[in-house]
Backbone as CSV, one residue per row, in Angstrom:
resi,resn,N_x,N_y,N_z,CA_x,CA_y,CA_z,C_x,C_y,C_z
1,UNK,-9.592,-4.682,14.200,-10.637,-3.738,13.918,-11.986,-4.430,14.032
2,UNK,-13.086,-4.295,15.260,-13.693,-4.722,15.184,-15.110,-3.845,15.713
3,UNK,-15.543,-2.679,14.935,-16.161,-1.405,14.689,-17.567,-1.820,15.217
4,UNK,-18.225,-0.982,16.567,-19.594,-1.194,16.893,-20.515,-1.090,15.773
5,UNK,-20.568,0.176,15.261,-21.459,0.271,13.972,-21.052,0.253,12.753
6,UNK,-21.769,0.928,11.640,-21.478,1.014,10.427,-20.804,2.868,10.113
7,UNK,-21.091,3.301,10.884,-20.575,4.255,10.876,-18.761,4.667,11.653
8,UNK,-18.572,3.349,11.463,-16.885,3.618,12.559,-16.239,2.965,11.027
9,UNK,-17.227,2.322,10.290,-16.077,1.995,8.977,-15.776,2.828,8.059
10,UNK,-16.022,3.778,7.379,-15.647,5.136,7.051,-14.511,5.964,7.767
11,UNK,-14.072,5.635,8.563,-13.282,6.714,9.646,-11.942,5.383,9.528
12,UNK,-12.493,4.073,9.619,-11.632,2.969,9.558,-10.890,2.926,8.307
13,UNK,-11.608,3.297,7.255,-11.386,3.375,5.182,-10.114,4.573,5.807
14,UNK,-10.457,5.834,6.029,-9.834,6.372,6.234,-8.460,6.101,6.940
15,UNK,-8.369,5.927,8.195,-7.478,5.320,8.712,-6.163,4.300,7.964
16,UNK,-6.968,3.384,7.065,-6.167,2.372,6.373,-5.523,3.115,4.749
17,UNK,-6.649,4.150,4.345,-6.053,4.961,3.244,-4.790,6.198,3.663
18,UNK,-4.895,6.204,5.114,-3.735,7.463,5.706,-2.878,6.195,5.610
19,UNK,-2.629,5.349,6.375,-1.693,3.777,6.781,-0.858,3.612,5.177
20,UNK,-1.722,3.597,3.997,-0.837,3.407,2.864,-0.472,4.438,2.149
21,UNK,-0.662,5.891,2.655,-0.133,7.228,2.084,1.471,7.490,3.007
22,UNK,1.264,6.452,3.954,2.528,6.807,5.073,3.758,5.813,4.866
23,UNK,2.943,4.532,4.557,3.619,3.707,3.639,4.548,4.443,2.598
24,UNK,4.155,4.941,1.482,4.715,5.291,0.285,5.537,6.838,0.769
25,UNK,4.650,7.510,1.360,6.097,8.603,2.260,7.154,8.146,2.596
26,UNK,7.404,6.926,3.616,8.781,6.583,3.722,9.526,6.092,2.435
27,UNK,8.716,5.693,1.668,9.607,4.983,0.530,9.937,5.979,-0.214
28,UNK,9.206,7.261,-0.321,9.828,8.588,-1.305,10.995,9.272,-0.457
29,UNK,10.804,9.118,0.983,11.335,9.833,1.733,12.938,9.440,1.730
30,UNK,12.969,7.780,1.763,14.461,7.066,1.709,14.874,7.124,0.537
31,UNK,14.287,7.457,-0.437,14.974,7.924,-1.828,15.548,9.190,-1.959
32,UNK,15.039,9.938,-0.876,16.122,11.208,-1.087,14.760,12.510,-1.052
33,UNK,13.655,12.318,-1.494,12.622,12.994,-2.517,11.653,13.477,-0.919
34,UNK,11.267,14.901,-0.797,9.739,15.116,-0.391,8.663,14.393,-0.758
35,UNK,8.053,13.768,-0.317,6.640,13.224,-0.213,5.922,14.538,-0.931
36,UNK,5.053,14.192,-1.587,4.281,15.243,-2.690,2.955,15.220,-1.901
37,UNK,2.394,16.375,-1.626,1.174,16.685,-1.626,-0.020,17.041,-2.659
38,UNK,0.332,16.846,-3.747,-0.725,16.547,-4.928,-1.284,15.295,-4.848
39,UNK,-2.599,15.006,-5.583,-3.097,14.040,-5.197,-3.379,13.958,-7.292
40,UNK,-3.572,12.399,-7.607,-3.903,11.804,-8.793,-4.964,11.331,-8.593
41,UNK,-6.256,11.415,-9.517,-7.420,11.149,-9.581,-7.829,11.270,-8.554
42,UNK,-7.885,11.969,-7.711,-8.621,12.543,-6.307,-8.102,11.811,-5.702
43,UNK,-6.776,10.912,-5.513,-5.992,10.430,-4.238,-4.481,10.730,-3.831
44,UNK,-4.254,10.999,-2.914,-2.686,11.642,-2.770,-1.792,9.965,-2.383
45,UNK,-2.224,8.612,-2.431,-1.870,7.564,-2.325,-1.440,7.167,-4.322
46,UNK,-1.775,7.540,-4.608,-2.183,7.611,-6.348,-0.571,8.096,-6.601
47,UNK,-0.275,9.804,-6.091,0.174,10.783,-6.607,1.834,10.200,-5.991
48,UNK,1.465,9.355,-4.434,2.717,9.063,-3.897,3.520,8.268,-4.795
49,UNK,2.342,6.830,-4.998,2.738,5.789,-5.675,3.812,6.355,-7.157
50,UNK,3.242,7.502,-7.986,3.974,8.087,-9.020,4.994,8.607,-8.669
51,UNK,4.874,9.042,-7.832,6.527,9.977,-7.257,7.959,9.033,-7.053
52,UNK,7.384,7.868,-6.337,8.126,6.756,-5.982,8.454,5.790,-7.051
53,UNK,8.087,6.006,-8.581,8.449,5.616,-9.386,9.321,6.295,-10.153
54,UNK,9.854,7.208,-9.964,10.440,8.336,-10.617,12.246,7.609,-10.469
55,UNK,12.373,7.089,-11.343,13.917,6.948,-11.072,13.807,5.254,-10.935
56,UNK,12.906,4.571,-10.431,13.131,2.899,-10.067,11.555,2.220,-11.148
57,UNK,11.589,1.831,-12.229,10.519,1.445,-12.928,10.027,0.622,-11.974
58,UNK,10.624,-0.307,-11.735,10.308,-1.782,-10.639,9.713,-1.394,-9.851
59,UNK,9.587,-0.118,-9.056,7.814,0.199,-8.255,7.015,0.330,-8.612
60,UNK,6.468,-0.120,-9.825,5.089,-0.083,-10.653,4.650,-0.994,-10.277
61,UNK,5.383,-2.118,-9.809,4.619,-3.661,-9.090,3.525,-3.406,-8.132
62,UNK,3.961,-2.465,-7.344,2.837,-2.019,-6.836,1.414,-1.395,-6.637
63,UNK,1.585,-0.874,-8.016,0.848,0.078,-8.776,-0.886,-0.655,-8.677
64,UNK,-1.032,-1.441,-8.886,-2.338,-2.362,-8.793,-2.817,-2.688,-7.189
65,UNK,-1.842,-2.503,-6.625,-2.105,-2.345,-4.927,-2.163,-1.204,-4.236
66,UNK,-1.470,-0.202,-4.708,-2.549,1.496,-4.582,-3.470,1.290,-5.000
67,UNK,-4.245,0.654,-6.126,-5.416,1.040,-7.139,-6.538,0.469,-6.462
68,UNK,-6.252,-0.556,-5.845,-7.085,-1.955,-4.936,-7.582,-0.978,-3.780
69,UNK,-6.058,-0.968,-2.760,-6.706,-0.214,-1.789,-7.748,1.135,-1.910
70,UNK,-7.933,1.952,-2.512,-8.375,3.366,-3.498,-9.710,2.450,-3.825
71,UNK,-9.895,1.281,-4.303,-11.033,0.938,-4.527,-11.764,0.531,-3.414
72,UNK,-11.243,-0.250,-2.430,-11.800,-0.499,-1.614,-12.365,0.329,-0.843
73,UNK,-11.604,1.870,-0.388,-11.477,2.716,0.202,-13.219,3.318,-0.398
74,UNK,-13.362,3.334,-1.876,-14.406,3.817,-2.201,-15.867,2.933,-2.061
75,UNK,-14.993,1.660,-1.876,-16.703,0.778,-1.709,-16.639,0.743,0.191
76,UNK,-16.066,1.427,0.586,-17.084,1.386,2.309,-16.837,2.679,2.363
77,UNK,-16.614,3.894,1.631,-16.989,4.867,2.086,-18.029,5.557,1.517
78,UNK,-18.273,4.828,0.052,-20.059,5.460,-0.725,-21.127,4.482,-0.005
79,UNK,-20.866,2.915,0.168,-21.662,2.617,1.164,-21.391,1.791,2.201
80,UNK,-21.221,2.985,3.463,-21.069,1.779,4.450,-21.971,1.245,5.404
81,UNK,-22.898,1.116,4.937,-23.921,0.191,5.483,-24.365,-0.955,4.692
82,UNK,-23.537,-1.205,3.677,-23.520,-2.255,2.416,-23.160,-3.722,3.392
83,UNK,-24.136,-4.978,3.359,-23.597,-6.470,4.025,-22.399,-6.610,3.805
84,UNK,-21.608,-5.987,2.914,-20.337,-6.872,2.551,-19.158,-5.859,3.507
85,UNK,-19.671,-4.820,3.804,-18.766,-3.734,4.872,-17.724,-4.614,5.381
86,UNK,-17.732,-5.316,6.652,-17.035,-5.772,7.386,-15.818,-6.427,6.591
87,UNK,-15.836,-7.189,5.479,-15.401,-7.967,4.441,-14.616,-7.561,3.827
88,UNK,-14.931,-6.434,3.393,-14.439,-5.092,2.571,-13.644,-4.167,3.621
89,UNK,-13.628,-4.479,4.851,-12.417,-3.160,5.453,-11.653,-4.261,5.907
90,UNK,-11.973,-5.625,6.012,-10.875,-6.720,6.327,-9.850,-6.844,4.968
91,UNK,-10.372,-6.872,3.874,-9.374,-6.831,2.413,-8.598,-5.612,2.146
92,UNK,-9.625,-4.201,2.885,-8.444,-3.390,2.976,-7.059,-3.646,3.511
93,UNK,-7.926,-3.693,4.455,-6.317,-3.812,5.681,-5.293,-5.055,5.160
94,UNK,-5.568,-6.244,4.193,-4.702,-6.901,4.468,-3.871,-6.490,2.799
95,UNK,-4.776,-5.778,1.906,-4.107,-4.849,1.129,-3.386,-3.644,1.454
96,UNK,-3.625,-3.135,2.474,-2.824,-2.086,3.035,-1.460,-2.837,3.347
97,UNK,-1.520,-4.461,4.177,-0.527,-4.908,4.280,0.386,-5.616,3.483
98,UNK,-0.095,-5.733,2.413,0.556,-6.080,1.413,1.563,-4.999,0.769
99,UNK,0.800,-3.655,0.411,1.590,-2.955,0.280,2.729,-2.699,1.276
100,UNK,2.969,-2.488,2.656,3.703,-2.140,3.232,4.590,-3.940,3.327
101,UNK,4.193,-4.596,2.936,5.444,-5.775,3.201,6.457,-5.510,1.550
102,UNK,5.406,-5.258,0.572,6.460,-4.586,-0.599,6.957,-3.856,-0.538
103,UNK,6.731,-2.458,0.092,7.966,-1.479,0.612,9.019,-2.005,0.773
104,UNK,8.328,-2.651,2.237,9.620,-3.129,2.878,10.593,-4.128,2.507
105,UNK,9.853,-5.008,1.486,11.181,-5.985,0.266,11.832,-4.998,0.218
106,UNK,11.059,-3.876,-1.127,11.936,-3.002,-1.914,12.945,-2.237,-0.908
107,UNK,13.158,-2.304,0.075,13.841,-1.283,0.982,15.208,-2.155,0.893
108,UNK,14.318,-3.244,1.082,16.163,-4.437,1.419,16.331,-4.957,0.718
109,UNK,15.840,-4.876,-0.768,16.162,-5.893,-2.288,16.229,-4.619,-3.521
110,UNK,16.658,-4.225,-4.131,16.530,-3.271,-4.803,15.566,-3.520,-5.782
111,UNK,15.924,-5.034,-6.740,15.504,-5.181,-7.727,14.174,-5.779,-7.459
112,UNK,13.245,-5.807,-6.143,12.196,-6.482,-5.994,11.190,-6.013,-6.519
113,UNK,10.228,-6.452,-7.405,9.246,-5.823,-8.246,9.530,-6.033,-9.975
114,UNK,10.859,-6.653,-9.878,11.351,-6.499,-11.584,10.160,-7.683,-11.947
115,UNK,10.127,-8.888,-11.203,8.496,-9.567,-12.073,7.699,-9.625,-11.039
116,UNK,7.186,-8.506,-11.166,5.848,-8.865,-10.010,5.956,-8.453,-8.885
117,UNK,5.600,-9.035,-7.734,6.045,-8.064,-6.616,6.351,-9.758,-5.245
118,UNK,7.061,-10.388,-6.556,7.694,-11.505,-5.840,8.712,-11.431,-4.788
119,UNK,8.465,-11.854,-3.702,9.309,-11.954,-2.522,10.789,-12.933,-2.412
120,UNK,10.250,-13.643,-3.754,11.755,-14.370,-4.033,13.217,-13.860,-3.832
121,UNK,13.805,-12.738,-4.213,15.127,-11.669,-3.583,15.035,-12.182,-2.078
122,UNK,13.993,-11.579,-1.705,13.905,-11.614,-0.232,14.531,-12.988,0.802
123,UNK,13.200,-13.597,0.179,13.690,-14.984,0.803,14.987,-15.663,0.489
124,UNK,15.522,-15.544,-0.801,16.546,-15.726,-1.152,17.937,-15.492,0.247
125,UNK,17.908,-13.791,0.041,18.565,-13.258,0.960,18.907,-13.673,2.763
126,UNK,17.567,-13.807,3.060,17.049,-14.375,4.516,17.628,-16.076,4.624
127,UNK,17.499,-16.805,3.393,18.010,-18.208,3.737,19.876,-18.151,3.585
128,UNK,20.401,-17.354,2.604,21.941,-17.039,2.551,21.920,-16.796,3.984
129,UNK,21.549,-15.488,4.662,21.540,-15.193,5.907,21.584,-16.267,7.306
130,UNK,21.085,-17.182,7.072,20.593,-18.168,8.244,22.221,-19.477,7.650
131,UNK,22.271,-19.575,6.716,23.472,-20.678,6.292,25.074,-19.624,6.753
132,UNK,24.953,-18.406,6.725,26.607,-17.828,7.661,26.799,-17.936,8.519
């Protein structure tokens, strides 16, 4: 992402706030559940994140990484002509990617998130994997 003006980062906020609403759709979606179209505190990334907790506590790990992205989302879209713009849609995105690499633990570890949103299961799994 590397936006001519200041006006392509707003549309970019956007972009990366759809990226982690699509995120948390698949993860409601492989649970069995419709993706909810209500939105929590004026975000439907908010409302996903709750839905996807419904039944697995251990996705609350994430819960501070909806809240991040949602913040960020609000500091380049009240000002994006602010110096720190560019800075601020680079931390999105790599918070957007954070969230979607925790999905994707939780997809192939069940219990990932029980402390934190440690990748330990994971790697665990991946080195058993490479020693068969």
């Amino acid at each position: 992402m590397n936006p001519v003006s200041g006006a392509a980062f707003p549309a970019q906020a956007n972009e990366l706030l759809a990226l982690g609403e699509g995120i948390l759709e698949h993860w409601v979606t492989a649970r069995g559940l419709e993706p909810t179209r209500e939105t929590r505190e004026g975000f439907r990334l908010l409302a996903l994140h709750r839905q996807g907790t419904t039944g697995d506590p251990s996705f609350n790990a994430c819960r501070e990484t909806c809240r991040e992205l949602v913040y960020h989302y609000n500091l380049l879209t009240m000002d994006p002509q602010h110096e720190d713009t560019p800075r601020r849609l680079r931390m999105m995105a790599l918070v957007a990617n954070h969230l979607r690499l925790f999905v994707v633990g939780k997809m192939q570890v069940a219990g990932l998130g029980d402390f934190c949103c440690s990748s330990r299961p994971v790697r665990e799994d991946a080195a058993r994997g490479d020693q068969a």
